[in-house]
N, CA, C and O atoms as a Maestro MAE file, in Angstrom:
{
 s_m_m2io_version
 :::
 2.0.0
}

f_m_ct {
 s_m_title
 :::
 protein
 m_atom[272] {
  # First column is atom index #
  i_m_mmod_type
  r_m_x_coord
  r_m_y_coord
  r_m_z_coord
  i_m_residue_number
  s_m_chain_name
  s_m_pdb_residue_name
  s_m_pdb_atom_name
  i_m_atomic_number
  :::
  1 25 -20.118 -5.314 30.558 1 A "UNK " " N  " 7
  2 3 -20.255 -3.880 30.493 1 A "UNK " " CA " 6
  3 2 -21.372 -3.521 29.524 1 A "UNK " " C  " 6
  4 15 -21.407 -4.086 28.431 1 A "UNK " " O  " 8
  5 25 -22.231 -2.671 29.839 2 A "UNK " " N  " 7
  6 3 -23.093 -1.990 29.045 2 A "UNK " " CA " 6
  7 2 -22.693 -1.178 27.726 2 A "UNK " " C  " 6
  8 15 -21.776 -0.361 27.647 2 A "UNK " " O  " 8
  9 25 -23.350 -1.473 26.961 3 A "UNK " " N  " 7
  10 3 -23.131 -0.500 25.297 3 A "UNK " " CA " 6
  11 2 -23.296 0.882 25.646 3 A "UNK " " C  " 6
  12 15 -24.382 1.449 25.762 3 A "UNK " " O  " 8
  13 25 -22.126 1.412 25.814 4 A "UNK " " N  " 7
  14 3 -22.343 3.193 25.370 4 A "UNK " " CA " 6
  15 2 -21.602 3.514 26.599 4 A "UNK " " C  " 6
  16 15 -21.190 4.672 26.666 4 A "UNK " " O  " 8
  17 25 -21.286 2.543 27.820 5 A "UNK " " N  " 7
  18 3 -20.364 3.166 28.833 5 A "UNK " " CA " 6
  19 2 -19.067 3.990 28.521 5 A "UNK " " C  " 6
  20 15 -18.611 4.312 27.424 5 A "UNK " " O  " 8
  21 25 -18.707 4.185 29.485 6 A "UNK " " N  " 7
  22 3 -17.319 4.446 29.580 6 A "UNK " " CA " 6
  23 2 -16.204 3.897 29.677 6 A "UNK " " C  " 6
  24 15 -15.105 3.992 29.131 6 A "UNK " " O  " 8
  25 25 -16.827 3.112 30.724 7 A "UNK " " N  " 7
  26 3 -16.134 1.726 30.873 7 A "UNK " " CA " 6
  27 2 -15.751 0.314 29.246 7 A "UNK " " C  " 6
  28 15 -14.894 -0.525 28.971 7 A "UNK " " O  " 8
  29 25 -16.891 0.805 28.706 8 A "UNK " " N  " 7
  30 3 -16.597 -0.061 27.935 8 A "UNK " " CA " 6
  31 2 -15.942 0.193 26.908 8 A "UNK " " C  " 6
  32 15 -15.258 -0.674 26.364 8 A "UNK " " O  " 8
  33 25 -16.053 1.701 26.358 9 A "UNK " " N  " 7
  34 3 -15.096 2.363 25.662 9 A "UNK " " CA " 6
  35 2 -13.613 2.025 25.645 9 A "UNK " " C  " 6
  36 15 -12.836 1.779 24.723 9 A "UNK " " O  " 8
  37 25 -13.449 2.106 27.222 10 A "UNK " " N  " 7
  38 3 -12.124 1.954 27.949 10 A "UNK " " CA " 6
  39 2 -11.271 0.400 27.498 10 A "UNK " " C  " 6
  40 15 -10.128 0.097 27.156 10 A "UNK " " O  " 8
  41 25 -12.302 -0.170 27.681 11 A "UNK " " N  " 7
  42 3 -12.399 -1.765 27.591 11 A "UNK " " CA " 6
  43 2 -11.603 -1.773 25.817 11 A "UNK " " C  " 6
  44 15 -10.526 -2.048 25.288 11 A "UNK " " O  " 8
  45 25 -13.056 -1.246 25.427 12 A "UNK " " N  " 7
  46 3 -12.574 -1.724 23.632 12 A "UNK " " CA " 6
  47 2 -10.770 -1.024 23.260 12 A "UNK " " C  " 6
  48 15 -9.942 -1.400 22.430 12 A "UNK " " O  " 8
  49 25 -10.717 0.072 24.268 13 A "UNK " " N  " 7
  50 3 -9.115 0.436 23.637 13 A "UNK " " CA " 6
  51 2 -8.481 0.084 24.168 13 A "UNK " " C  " 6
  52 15 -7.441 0.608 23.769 13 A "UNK " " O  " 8
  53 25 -8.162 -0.805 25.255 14 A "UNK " " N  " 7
  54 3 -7.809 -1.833 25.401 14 A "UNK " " CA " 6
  55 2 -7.120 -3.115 24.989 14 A "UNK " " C  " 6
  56 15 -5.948 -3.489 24.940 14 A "UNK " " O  " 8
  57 25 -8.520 -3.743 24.659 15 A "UNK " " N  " 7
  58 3 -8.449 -5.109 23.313 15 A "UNK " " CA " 6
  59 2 -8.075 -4.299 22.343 15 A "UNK " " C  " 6
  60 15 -8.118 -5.130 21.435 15 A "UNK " " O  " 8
  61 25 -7.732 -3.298 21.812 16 A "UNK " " N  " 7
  62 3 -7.279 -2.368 20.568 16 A "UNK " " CA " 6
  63 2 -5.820 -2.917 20.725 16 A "UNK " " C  " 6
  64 15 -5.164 -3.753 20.103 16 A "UNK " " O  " 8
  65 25 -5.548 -2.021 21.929 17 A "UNK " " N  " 7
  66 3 -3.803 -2.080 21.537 17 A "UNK " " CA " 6
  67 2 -3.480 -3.466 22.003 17 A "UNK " " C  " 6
  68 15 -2.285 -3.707 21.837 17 A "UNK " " O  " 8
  69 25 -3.982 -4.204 22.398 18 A "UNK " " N  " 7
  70 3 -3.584 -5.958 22.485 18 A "UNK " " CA " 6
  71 2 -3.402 -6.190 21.301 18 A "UNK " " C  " 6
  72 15 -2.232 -6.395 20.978 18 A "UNK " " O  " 8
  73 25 -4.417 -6.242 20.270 19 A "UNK " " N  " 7
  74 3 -4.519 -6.849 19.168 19 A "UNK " " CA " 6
  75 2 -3.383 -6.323 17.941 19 A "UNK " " C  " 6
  76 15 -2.832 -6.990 17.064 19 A "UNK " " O  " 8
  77 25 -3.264 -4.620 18.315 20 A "UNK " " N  " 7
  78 3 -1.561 -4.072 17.615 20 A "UNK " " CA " 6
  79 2 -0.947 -4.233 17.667 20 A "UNK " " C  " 6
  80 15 -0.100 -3.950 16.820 20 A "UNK " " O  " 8
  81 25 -0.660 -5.078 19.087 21 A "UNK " " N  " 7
  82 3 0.945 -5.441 19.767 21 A "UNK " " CA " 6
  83 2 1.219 -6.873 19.146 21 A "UNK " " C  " 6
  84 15 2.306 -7.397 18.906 21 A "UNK " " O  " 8
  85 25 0.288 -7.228 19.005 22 A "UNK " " N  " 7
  86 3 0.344 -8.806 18.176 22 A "UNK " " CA " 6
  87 2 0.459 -8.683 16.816 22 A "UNK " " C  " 6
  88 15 1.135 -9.606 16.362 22 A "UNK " " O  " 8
  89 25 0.003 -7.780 15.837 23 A "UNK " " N  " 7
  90 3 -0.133 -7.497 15.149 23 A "UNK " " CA " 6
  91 2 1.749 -6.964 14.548 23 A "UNK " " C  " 6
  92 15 2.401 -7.551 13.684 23 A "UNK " " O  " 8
  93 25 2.173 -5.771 15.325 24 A "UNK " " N  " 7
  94 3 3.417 -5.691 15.323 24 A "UNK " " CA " 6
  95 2 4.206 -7.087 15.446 24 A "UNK " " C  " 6
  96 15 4.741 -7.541 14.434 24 A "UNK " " O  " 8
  97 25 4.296 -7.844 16.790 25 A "UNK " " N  " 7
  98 3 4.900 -8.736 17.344 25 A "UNK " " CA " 6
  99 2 4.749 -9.648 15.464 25 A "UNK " " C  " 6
  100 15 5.678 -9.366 14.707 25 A "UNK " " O  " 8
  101 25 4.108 -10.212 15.134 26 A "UNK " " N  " 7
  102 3 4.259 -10.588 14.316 26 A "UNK " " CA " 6
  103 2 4.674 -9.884 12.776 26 A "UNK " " C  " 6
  104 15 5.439 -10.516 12.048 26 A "UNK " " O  " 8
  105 25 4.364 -9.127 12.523 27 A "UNK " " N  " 7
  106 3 5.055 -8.347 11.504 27 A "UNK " " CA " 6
  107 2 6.514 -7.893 11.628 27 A "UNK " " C  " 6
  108 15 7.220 -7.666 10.645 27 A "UNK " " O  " 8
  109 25 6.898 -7.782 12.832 28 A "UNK " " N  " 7
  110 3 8.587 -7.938 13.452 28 A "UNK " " CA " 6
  111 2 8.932 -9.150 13.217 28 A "UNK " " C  " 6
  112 15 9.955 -9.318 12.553 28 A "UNK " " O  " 8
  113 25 8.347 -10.055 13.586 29 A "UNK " " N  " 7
  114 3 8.985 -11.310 12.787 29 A "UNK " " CA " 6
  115 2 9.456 -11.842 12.145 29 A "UNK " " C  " 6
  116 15 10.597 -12.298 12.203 29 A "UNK " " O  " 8
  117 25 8.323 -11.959 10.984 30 A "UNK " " N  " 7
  118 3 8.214 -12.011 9.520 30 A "UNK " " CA " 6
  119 2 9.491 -11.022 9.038 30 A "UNK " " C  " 6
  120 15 10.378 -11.437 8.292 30 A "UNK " " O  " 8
  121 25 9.465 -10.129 9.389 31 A "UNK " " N  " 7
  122 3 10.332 -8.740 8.595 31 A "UNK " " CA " 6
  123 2 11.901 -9.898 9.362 31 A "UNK " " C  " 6
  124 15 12.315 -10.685 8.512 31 A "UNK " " O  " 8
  125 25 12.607 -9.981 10.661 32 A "UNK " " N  " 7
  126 3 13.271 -10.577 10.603 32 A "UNK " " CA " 6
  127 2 14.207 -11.979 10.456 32 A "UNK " " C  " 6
  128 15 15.336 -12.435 10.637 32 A "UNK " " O  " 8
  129 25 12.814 -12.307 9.976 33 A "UNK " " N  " 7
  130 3 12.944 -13.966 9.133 33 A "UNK " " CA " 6
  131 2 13.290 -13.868 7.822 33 A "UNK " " C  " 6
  132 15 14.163 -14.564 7.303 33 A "UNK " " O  " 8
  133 25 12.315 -12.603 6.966 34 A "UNK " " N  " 7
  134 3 13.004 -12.143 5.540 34 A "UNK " " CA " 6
  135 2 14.320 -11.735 5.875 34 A "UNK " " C  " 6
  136 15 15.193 -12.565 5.624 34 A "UNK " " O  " 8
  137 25 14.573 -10.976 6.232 35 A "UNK " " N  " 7
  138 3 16.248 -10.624 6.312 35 A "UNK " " CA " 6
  139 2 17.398 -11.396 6.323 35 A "UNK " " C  " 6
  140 15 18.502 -11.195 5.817 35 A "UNK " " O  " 8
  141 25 16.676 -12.912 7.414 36 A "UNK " " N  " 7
  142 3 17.661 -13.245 7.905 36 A "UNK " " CA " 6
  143 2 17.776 -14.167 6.408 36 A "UNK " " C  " 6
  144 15 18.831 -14.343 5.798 36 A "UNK " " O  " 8
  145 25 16.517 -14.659 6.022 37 A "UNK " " N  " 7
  146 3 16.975 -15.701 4.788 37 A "UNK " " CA " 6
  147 2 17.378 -14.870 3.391 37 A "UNK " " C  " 6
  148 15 17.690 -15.548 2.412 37 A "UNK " " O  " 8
  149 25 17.375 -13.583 3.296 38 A "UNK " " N  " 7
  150 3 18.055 -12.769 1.977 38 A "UNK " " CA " 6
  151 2 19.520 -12.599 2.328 38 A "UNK " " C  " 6
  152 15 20.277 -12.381 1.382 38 A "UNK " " O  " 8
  153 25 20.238 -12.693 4.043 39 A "UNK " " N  " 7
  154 3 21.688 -12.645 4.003 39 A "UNK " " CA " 6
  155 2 22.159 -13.986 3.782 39 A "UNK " " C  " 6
  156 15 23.197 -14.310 3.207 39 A "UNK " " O  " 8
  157 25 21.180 -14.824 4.364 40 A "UNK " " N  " 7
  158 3 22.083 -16.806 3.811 40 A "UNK " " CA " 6
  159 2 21.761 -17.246 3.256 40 A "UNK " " C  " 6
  160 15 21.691 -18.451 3.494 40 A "UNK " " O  " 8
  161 25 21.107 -16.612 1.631 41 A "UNK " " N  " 7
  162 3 20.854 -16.972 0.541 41 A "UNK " " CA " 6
  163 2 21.053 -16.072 -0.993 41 A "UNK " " C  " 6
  164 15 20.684 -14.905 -1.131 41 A "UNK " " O  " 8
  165 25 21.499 -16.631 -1.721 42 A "UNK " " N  " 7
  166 3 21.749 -15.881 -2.736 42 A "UNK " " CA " 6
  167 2 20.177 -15.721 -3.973 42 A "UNK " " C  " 6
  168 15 19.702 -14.707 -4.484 42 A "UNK " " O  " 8
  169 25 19.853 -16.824 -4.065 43 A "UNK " " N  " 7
  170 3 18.455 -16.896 -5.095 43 A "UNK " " CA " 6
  171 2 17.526 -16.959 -3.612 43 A "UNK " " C  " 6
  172 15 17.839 -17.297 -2.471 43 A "UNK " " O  " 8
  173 25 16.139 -16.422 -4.268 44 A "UNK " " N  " 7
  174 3 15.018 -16.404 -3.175 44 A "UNK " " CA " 6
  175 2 13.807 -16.905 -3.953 44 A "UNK " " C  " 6
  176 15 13.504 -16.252 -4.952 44 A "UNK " " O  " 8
  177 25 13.220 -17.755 -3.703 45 A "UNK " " N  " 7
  178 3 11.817 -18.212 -5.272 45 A "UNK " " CA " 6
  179 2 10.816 -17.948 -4.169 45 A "UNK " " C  " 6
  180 15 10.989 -18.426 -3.048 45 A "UNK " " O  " 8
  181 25 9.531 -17.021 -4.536 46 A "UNK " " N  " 7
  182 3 8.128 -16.848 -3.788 46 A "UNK " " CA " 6
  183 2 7.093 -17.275 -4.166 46 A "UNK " " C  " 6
  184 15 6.867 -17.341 -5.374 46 A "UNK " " O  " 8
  185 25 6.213 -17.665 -3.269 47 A "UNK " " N  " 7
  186 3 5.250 -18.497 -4.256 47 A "UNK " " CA " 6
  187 2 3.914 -17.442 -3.587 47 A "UNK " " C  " 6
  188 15 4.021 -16.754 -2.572 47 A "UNK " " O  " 8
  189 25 2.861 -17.536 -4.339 48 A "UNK " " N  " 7
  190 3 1.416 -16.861 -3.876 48 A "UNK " " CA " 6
  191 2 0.711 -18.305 -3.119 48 A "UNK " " C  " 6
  192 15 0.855 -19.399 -3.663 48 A "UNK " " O  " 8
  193 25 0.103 -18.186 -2.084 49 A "UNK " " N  " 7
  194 3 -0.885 -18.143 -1.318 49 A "UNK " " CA " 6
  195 2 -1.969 -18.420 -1.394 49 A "UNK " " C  " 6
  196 15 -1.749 -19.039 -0.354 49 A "UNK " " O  " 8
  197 25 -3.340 -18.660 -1.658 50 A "UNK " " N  " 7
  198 3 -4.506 -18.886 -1.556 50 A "UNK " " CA " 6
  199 2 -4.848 -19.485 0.128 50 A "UNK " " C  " 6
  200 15 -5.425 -20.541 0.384 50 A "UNK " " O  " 8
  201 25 -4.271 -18.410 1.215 51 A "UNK " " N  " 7
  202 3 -4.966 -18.785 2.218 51 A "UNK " " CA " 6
  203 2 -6.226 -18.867 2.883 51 A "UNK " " C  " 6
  204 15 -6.476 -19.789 3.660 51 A "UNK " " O  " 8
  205 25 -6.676 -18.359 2.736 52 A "UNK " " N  " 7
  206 3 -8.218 -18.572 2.861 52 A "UNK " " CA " 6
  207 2 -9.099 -19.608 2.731 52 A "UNK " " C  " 6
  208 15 -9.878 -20.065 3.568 52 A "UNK " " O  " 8
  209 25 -8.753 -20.175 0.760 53 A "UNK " " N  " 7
  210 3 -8.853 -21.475 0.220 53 A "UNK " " CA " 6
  211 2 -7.952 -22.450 1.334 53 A "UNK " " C  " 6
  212 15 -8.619 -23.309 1.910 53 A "UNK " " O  " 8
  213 25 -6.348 -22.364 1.702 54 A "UNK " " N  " 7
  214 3 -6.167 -23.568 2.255 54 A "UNK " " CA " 6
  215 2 -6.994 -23.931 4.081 54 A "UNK " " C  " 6
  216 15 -7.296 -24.999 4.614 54 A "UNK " " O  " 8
  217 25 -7.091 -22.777 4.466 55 A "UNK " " N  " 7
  218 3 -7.790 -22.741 5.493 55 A "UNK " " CA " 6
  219 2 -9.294 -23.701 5.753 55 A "UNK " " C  " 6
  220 15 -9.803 -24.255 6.727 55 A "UNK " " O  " 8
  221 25 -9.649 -23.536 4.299 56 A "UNK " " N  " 7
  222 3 -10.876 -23.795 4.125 56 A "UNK " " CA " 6
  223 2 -10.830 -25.579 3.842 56 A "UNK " " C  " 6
  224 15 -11.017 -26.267 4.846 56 A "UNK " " O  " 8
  225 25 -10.651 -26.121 2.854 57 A "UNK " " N  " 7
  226 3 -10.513 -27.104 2.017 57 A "UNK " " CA " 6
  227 2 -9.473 -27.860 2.814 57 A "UNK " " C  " 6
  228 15 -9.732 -29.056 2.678 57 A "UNK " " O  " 8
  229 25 -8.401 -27.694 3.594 58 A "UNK " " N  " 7
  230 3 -7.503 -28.772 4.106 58 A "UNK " " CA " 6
  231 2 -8.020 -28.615 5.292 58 A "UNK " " C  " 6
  232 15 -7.377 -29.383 6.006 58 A "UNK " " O  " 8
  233 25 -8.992 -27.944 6.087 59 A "UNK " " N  " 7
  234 3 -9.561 -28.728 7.617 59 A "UNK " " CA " 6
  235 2 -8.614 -27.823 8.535 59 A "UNK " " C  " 6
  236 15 -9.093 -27.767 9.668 59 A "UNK " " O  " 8
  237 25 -7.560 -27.177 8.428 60 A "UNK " " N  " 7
  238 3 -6.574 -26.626 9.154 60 A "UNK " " CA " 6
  239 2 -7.473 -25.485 10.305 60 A "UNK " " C  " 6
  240 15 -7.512 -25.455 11.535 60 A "UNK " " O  " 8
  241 25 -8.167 -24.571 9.182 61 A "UNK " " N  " 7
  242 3 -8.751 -23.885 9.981 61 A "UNK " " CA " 6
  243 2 -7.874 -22.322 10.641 61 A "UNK " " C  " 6
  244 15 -7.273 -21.448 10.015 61 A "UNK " " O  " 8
  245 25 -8.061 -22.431 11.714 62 A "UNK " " N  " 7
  246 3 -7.170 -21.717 12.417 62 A "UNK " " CA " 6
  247 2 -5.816 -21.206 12.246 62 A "UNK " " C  " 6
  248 15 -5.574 -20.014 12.062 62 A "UNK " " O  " 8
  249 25 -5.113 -21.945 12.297 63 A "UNK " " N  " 7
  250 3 -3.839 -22.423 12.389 63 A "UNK " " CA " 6
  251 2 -2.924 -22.245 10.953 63 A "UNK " " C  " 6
  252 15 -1.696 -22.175 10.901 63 A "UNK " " O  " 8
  253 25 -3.908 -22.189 9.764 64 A "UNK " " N  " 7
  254 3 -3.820 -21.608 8.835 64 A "UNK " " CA " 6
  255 2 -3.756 -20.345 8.517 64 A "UNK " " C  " 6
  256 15 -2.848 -19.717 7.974 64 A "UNK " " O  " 8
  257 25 -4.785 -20.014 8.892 65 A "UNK " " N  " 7
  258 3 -5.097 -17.988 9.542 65 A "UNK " " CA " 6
  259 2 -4.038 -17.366 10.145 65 A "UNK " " C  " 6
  260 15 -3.587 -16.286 9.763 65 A "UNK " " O  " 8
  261 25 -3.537 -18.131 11.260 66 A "UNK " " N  " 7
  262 3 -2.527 -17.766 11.864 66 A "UNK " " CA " 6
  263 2 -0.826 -17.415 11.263 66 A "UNK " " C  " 6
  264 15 0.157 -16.778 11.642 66 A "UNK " " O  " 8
  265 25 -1.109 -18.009 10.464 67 A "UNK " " N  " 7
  266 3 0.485 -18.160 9.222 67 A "UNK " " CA " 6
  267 2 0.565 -16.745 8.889 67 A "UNK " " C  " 6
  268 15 -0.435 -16.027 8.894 67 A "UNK " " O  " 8
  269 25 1.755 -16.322 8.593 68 A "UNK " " N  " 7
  270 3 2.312 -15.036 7.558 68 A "UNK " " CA " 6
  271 2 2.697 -15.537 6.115 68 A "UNK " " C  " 6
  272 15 3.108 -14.738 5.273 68 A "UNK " " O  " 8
  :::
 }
 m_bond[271] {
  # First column is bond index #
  i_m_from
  i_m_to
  i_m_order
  :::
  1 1 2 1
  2 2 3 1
  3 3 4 2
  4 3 5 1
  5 5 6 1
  6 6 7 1
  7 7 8 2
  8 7 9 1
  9 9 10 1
  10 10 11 1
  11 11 12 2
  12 11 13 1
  13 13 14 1
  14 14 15 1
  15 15 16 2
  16 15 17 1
  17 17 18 1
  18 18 19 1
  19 19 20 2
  20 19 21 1
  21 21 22 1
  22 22 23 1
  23 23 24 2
  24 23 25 1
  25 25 26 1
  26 26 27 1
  27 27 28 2
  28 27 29 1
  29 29 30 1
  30 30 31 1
  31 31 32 2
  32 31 33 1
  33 33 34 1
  34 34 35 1
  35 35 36 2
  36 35 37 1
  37 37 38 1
  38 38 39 1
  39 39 40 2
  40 39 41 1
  41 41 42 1
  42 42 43 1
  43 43 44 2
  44 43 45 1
  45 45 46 1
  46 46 47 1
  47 47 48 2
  48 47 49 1
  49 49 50 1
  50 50 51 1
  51 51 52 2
  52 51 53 1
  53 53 54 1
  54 54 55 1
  55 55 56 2
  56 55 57 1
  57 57 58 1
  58 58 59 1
  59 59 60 2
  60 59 61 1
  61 61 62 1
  62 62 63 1
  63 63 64 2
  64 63 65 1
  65 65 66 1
  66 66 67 1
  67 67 68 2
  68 67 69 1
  69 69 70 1
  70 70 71 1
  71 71 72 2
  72 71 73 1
  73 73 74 1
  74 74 75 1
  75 75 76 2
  76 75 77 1
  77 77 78 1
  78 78 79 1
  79 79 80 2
  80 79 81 1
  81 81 82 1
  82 82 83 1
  83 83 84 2
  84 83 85 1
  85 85 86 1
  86 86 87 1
  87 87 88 2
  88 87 89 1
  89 89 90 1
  90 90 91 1
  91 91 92 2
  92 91 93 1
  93 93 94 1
  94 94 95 1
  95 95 96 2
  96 95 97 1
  97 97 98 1
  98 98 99 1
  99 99 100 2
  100 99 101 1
  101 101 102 1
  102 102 103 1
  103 103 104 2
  104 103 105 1
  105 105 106 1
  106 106 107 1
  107 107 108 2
  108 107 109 1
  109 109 110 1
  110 110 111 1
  111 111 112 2
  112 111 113 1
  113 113 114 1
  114 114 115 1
  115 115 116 2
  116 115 117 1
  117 117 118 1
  118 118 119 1
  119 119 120 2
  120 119 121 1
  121 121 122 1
  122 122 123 1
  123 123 124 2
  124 123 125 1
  125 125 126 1
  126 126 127 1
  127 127 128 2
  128 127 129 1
  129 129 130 1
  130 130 131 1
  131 131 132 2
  132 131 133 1
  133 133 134 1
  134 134 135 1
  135 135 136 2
  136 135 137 1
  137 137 138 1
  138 138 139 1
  139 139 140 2
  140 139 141 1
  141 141 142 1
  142 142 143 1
  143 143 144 2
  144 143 145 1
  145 145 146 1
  146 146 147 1
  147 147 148 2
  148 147 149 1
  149 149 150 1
  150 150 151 1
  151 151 152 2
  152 151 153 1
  153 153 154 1
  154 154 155 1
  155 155 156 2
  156 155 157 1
  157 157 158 1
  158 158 159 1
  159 159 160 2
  160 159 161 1
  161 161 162 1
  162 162 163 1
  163 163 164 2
  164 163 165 1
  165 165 166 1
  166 166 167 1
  167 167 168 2
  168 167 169 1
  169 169 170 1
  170 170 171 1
  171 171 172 2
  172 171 173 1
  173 173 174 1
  174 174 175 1
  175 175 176 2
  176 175 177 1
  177 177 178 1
  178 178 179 1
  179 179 180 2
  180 179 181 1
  181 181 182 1
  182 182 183 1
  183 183 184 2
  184 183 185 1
  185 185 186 1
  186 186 187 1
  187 187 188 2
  188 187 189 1
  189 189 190 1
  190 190 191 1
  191 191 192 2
  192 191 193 1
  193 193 194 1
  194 194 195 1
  195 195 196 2
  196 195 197 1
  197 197 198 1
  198 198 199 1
  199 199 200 2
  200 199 201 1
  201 201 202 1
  202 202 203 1
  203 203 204 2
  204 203 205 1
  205 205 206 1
  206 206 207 1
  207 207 208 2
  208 207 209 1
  209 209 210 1
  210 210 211 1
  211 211 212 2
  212 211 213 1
  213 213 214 1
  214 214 215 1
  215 215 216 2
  216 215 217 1
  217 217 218 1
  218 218 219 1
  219 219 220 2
  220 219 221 1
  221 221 222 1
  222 222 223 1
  223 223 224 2
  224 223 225 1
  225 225 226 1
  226 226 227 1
  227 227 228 2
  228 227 229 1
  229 229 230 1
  230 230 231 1
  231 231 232 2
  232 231 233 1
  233 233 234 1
  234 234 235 1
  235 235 236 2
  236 235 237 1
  237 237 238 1
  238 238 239 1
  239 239 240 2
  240 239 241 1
  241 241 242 1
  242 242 243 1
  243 243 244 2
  244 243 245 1
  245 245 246 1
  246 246 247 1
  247 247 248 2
  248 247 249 1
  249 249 250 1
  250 250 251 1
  251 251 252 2
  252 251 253 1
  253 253 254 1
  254 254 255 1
  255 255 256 2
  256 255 257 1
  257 257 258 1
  258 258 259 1
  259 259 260 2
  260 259 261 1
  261 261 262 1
  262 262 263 1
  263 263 264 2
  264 263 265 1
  265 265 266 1
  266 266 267 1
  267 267 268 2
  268 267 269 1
  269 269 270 1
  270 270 271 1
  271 271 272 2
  :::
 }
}
């Protein structure tokens, strides 16, 4: 599709709400994975992250990115 159509407009909101629905789909997740491990657990220990760094430095790549 050409830059500035209509069509392509159409297009980009589109890939928009794909990318929200995944976006949700996974943030629904996460939200009921916390829940489920704060009712069958009494202590909870969190640790921080440096994903980006592990993405980078362990070769993972992707698949790293992909994590919550």
């Amino acid at each position: 599709m050409q830059k500035g159509s209509k069509n392509r407009g159409k297009q980009r909101i589109k890939v928009a709400k794909l990318h929200q629905k995944i976006a949700n789909q996974r943030k629904d997740f996460l939200h009921k994975q916390s829940k489920q491990i704060t009712n069958a657990y009494d202590c909870v220990c969190i640790e921080n992250l440096d994903i980006k760094a592990m993405s980078q430095s362990l070769h993972f790549g992707k698949s790293v990115s992909d994590n919550g």
